[in-house]
C-alpha positions as CSV (number, residue, x, y, z in Angstrom):
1,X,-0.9,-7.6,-8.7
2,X,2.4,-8.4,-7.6
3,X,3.1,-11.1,-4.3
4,X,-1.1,-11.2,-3.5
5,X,-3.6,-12.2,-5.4
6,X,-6.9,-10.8,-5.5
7,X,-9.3,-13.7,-6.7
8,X,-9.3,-14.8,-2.8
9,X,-12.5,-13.3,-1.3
10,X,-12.1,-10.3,0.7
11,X,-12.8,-11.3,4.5
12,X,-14.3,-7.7,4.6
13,X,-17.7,-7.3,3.1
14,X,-16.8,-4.8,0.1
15,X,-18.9,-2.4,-2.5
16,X,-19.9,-5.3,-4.3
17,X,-21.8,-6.9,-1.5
18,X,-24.2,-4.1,0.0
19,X,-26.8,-2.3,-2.1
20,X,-25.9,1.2,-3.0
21,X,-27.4,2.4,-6.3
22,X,-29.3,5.3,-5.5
23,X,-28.7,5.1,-1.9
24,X,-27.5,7.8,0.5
25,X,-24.1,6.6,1.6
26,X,-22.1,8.0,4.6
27,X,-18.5,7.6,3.6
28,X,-16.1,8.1,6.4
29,X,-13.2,9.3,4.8
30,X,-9.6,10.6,5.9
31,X,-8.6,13.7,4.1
32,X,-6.0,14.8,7.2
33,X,-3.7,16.3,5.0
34,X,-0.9,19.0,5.6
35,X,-1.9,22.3,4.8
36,X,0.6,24.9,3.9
37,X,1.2,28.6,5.7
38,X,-0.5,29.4,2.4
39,X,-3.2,27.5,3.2
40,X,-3.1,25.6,0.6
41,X,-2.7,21.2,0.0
42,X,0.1,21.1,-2.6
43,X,0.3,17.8,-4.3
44,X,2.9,16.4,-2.0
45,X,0.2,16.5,0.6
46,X,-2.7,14.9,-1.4
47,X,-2.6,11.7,-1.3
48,X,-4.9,10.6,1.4
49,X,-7.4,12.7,-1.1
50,X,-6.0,10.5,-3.8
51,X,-6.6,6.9,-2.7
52,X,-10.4,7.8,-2.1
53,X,-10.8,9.0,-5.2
54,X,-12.1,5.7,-7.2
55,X,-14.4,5.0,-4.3
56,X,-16.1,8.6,-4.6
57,X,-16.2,8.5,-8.4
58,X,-17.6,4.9,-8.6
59,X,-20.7,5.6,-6.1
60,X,-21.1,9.0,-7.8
61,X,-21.4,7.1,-10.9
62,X,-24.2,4.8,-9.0
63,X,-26.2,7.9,-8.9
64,X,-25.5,7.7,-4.8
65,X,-26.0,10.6,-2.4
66,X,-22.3,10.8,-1.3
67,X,-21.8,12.4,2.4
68,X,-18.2,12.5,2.8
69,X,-16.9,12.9,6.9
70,X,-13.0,12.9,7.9
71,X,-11.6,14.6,10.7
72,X,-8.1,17.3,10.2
73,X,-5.9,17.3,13.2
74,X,-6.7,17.3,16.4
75,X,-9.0,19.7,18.8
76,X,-6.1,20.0,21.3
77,X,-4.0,21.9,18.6
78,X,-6.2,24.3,16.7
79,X,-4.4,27.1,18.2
80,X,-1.2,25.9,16.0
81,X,-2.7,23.9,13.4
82,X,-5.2,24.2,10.7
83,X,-8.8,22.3,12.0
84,X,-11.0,24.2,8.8
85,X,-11.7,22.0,6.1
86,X,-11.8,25.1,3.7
87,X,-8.6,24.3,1.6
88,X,-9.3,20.2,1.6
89,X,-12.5,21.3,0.4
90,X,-10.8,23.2,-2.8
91,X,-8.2,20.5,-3.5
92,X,-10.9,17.7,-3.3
93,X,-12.6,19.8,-5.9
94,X,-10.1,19.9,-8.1
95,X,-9.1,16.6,-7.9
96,X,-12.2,15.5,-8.0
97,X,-13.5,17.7,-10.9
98,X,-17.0,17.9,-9.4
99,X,-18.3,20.2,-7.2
100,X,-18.9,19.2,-3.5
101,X,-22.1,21.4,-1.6
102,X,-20.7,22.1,2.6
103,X,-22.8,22.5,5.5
104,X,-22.2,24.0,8.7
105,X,-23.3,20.7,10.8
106,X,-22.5,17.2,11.6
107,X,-26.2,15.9,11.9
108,X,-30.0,17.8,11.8
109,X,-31.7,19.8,9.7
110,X,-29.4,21.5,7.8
111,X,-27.7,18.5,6.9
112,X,-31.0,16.3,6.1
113,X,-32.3,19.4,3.7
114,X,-29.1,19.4,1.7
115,X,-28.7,15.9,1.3
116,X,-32.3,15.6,0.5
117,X,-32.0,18.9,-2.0
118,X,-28.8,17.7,-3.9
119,X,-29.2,15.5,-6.8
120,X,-28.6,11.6,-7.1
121,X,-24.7,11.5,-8.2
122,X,-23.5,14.7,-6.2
123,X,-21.5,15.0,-2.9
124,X,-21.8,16.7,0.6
125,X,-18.6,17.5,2.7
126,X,-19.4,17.6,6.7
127,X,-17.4,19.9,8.6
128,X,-14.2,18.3,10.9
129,X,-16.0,15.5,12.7
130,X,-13.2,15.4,15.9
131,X,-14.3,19.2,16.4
132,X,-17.2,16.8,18.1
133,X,-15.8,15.4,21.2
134,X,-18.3,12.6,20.9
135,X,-15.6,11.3,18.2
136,X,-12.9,10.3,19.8
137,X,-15.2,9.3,23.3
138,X,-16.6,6.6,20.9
139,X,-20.2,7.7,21.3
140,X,-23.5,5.9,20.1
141,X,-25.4,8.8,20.6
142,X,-23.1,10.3,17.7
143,X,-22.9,7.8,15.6
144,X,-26.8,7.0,15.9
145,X,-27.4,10.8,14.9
146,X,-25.0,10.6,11.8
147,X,-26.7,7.1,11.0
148,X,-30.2,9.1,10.4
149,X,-28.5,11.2,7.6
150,X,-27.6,7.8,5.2
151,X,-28.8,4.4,4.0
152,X,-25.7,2.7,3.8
153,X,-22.0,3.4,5.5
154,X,-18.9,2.5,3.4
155,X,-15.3,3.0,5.0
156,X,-12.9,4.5,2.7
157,X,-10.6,5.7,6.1
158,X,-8.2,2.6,6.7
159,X,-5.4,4.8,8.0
160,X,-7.9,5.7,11.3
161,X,-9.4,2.3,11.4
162,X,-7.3,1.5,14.4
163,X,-9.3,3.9,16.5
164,X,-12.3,3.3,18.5
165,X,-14.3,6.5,17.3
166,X,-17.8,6.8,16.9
167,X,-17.6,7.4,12.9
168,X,-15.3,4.5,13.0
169,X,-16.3,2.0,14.9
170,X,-19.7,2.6,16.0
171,X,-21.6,4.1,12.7
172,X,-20.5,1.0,10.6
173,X,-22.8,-1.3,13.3
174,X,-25.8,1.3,12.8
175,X,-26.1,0.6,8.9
176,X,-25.3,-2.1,5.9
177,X,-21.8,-1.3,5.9
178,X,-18.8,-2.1,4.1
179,X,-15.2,-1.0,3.6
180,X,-14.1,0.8,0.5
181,X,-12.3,-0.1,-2.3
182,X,-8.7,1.3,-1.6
183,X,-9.5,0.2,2.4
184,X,-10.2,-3.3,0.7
185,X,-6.8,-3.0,-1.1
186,X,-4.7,-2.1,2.2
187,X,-6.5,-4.7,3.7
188,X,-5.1,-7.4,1.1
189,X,-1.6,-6.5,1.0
190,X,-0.8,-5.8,4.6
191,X,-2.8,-9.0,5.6
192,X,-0.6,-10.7,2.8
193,X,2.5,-9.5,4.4
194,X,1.5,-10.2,8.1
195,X,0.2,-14.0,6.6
196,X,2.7,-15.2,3.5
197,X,5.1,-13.4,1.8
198,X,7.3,-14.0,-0.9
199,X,10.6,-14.9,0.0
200,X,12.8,-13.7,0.8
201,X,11.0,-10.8,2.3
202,X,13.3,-7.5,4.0
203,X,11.5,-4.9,6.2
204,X,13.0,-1.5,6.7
205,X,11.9,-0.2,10.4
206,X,13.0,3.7,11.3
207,X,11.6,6.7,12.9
208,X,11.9,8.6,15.9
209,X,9.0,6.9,17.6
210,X,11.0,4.5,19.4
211,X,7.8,3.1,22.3
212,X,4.9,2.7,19.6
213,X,7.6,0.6,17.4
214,X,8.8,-2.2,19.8
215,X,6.3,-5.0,19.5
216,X,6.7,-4.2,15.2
217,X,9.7,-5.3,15.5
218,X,9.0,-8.5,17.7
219,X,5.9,-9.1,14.9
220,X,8.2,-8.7,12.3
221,X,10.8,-11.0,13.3
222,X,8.6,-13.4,13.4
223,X,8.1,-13.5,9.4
224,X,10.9,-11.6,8.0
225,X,14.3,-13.0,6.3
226,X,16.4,-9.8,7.7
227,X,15.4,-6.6,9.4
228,X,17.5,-3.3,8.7
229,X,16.3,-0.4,11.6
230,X,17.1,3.5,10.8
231,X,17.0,6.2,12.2
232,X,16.4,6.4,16.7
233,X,15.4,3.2,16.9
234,X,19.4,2.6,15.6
235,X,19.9,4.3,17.9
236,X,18.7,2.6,20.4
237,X,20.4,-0.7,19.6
238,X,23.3,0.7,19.5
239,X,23.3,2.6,22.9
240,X,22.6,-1.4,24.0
241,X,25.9,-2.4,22.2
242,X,27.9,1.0,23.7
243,X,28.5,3.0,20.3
244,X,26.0,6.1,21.3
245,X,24.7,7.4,23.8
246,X,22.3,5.6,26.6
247,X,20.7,8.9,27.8
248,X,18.2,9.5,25.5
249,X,16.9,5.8,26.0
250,X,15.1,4.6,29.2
251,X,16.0,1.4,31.2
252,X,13.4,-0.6,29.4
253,X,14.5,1.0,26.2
254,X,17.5,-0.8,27.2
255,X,16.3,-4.0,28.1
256,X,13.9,-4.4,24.9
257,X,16.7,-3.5,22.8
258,X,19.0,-6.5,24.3
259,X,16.0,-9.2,24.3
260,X,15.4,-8.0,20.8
261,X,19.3,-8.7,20.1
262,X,19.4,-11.5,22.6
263,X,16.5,-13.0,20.0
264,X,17.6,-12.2,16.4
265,X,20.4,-9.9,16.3
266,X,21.7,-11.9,13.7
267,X,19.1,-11.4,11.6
268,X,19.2,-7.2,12.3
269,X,21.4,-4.7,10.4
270,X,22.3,-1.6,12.0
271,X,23.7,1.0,10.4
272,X,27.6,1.1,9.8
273,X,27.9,4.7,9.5
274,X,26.2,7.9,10.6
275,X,25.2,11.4,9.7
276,X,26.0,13.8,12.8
277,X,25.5,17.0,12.9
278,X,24.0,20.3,14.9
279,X,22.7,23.9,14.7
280,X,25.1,26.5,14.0
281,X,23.6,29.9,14.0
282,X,20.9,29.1,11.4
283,X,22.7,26.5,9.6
284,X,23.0,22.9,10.3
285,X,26.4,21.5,10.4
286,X,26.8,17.8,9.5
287,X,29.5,15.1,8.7
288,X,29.4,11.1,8.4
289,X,31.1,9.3,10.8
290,X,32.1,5.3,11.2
291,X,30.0,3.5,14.1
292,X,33.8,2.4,15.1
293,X,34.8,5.4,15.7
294,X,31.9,5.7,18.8
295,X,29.1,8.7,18.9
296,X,29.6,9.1,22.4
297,X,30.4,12.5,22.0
298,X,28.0,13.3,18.8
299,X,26.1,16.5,19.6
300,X,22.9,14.6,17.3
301,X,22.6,11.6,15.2
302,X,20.3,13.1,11.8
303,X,20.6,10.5,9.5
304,X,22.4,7.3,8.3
305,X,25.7,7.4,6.3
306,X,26.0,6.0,2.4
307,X,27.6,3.3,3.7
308,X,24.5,2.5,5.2
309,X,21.7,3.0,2.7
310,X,24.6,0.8,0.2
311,X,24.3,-1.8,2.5
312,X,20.2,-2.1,3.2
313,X,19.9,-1.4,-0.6
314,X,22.6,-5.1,-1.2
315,X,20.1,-7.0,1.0
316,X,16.9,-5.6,-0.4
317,X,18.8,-6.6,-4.1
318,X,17.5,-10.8,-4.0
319,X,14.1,-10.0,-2.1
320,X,10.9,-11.3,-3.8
321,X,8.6,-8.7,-0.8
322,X,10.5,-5.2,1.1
323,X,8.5,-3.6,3.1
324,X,9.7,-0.1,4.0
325,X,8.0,1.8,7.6
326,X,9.9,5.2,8.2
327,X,12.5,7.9,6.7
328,X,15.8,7.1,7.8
329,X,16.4,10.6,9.2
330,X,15.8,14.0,9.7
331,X,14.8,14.5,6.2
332,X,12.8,18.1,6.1
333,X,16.3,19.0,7.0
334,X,18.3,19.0,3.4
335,X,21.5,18.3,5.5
336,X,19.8,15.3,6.6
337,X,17.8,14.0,3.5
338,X,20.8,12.2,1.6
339,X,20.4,9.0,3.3
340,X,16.1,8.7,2.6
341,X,16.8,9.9,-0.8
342,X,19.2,7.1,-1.9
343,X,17.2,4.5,-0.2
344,X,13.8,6.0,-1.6
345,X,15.6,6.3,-4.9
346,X,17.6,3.3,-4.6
347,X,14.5,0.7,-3.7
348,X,12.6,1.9,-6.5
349,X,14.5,0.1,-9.2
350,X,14.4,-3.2,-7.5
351,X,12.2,-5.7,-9.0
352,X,10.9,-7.0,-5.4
353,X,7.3,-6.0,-4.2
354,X,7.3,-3.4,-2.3
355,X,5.2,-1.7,0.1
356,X,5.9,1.2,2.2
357,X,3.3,3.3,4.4
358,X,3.5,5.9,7.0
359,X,2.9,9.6,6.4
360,X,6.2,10.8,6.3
361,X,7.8,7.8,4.3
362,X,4.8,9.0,1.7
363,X,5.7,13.0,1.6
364,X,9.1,11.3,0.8
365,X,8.5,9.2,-2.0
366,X,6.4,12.3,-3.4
367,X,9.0,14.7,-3.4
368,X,12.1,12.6,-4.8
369,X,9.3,11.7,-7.8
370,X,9.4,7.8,-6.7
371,X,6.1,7.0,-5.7
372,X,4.3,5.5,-8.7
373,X,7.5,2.8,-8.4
374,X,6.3,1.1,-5.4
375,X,3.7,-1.6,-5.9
376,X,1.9,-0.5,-2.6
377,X,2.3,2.5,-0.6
378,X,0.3,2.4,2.5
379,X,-2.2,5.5,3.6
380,X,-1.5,4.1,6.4
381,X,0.4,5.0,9.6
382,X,-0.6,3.7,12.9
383,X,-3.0,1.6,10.8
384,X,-0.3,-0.2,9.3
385,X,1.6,-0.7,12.0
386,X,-1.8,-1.8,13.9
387,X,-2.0,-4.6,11.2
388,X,0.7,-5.6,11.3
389,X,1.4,-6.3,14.9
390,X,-2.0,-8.4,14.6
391,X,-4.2,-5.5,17.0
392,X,-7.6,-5.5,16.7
393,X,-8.9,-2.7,13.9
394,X,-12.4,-1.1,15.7
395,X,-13.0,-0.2,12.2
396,X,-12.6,-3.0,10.7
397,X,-14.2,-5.4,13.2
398,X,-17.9,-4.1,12.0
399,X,-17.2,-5.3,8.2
400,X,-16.6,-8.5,8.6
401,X,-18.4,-11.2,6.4
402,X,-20.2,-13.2,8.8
């Protein structure tokens, strides 16, 4: 069980505290996967499926009526991205090895006569439940009509359990509730992390997403022994110190990144050499250049150098906890992968606990083959980062033991 140990009692009320055997249990799930122009979830893309897995089997195997409910994507973008649960539906088959009956409706008569017709120990998938714009409004009137379908409400969907939505946030209130057993597990380890690690503990901070990623790095400053940051939010500390460029960072870009320095600079590696690089024709051009040398006149900053990676992996060599939040660079870009790889590659023989969560930091780990080598990897995203910043979870909230 690494760093955690899992004889404290759950502050979230879990499967083992409701009564379920037999019952009809509403299980909001989060099966937003990638789908593939061939409409198809490989098994890079499965592993939201993947986590909810022992959850679905165990209640099966109480001889529950399981009504499963996620969401895929998000209305605004069905005219460019898949919204039809049609290829989940297969791959949860498959992985599941049992069949799952669909319906055609959220809530009503439909769904009440299937879930009455199926058989104690089968499942029901309900279409995409944000194609209701009651969702994301947070209604009662939603979540009261999905409430008549079940007995009990379990939530196996930590990775949306920062939003305030009505299958969230609301249903959970409505019924004996309780949080599944993976969304028990994230619960556990992040809480860990945000509470008492084992020293000394490294995080790993990168992305693109610089705004949603500033008071991380306050939180995690707080607790950690030494912070390496990838990728723009690099960047951005160096555009404070004058080695890149300031315009693709605001003013108050600016001024977090120096109170951020001001604070605990000491205890923040940057990166020491880059990956630059552009579009030529259809090929992208790359080459590693020395921070020294200045990226003032770098046409695009991809990727962190070896150098780099070398140097984040030397820190993360003594650390009892690393937690790792976002691929270093451009990665779908092969010109741009080398410096995720090695890291990926290169944490995964360290003895240390670590977690790592985020979607794309995931589909990483899962193509270099690295995955089962981390002691925790996160389904979660904004979740994670949520937690770990210490924000209220409107999904978890309803599932505390009172």
């Amino acid at each position: 069980m690494g760093i955690f140990s899992r004889a404290a009692v759950s502050p979230l009320r879990t499967m083992d505290d409701i009564p379920l055997d037999g019952k009809r249990v509403f299980v909001r799930v989060d099966f937003n996967v990638a789908i593939g122009d061939d409409g198809v979830v490989d098994e890079y893309e499965d592993y939201r499926i993947e986590a909810a897995l022992p959850t679905i089997h165990e209640l099966l195997q109480k001889r529950c009526k399981v009504i499963l409910c996620t969401h895929l994507g998000r209305p605004q973008d069905r005219e460019t991205k898949p919204t039809d649960l049609t290829p989940v539906h297969r791959r949860l088959e498959d992985m599941l090895r049992e069949p799952v009956r669909r319906v055609s409706s959220l809530h009503g008569a439909e769904v009440n006569a299937v879930v009455d017709g199926i058989s104690p120990g089968e499942a029901v998938l309900l279409p995409n439940i944000r194609l209701d714009e009651r969702e994301e409004a947070n209604s009662r009137q939603l979540a009261e009509h999905l409430a008549a379908t079940a007995d009990a409400y379990v939530n196996e969907a930590f990775s949306v359990s920062h939003r305030a939505h009505a299958s969230v946030a609301v249903l959970p209130t409505l019924l004996p509730s309780c949080a599944g057993r993976r969304t028990t597990e994230e619960y556990r380890v992040l809480n860990g992390l945000a509470e008492g690690p084992s020293r000394p503990y490294v995080a790993i901070v990168s992305g693109a997403k610089v705004h949603s990623k500033f008071l991380l790095l306050r939180r995690l400053l707080e607790k950690v022994d030494t912070l390496c940051v990838g990728g723009v939010l690099a960047n951005m500390f160096l555009a404070h110190q004058g080695k890149a460029p300031r315009e693709s960072f605001t003013y108050e870009d600016m001024q977090a990144a120096q109170q951020l320095w001001d604070d605990a600079g000491d205890r923040i590696i940057l990166p020491v050499d880059v990956v630059v690089g552009s579009l030529d024709g259809s090929e992208f051009t790359c080459e590693v250049v020395e921070i020294s040398d200045a990226l003032g006149s770098a046409v695009g900053v991809w990727d962190v150098g070896p150098e780099s990676v070398q140097r984040i992996l030397a820190t993360a060599a003594d650390a009892k906890t690393v937690l790792w939040n976002g691929p270093l660079g451009m990665f779908e870009v092969p010109a741009y992968a080398g410096g995720t790889r090695a890291l990926a590659e290169g944490l995964a023989e360290l003895p240390a606990f670590k977690v790592t969560g985020g979607g794309e930091t995931v589909k990483a780990l899962e193509l270099y083959g690295v995955r089962s080598k981390y002691e925790h990897v996160s389904v979660g995203g904004g979740a994670l980062v949520a937690l770990l910043e210490g924000n209220t979870m409107p999904g978890l909230k309803p599932l505390w033991r009172v």
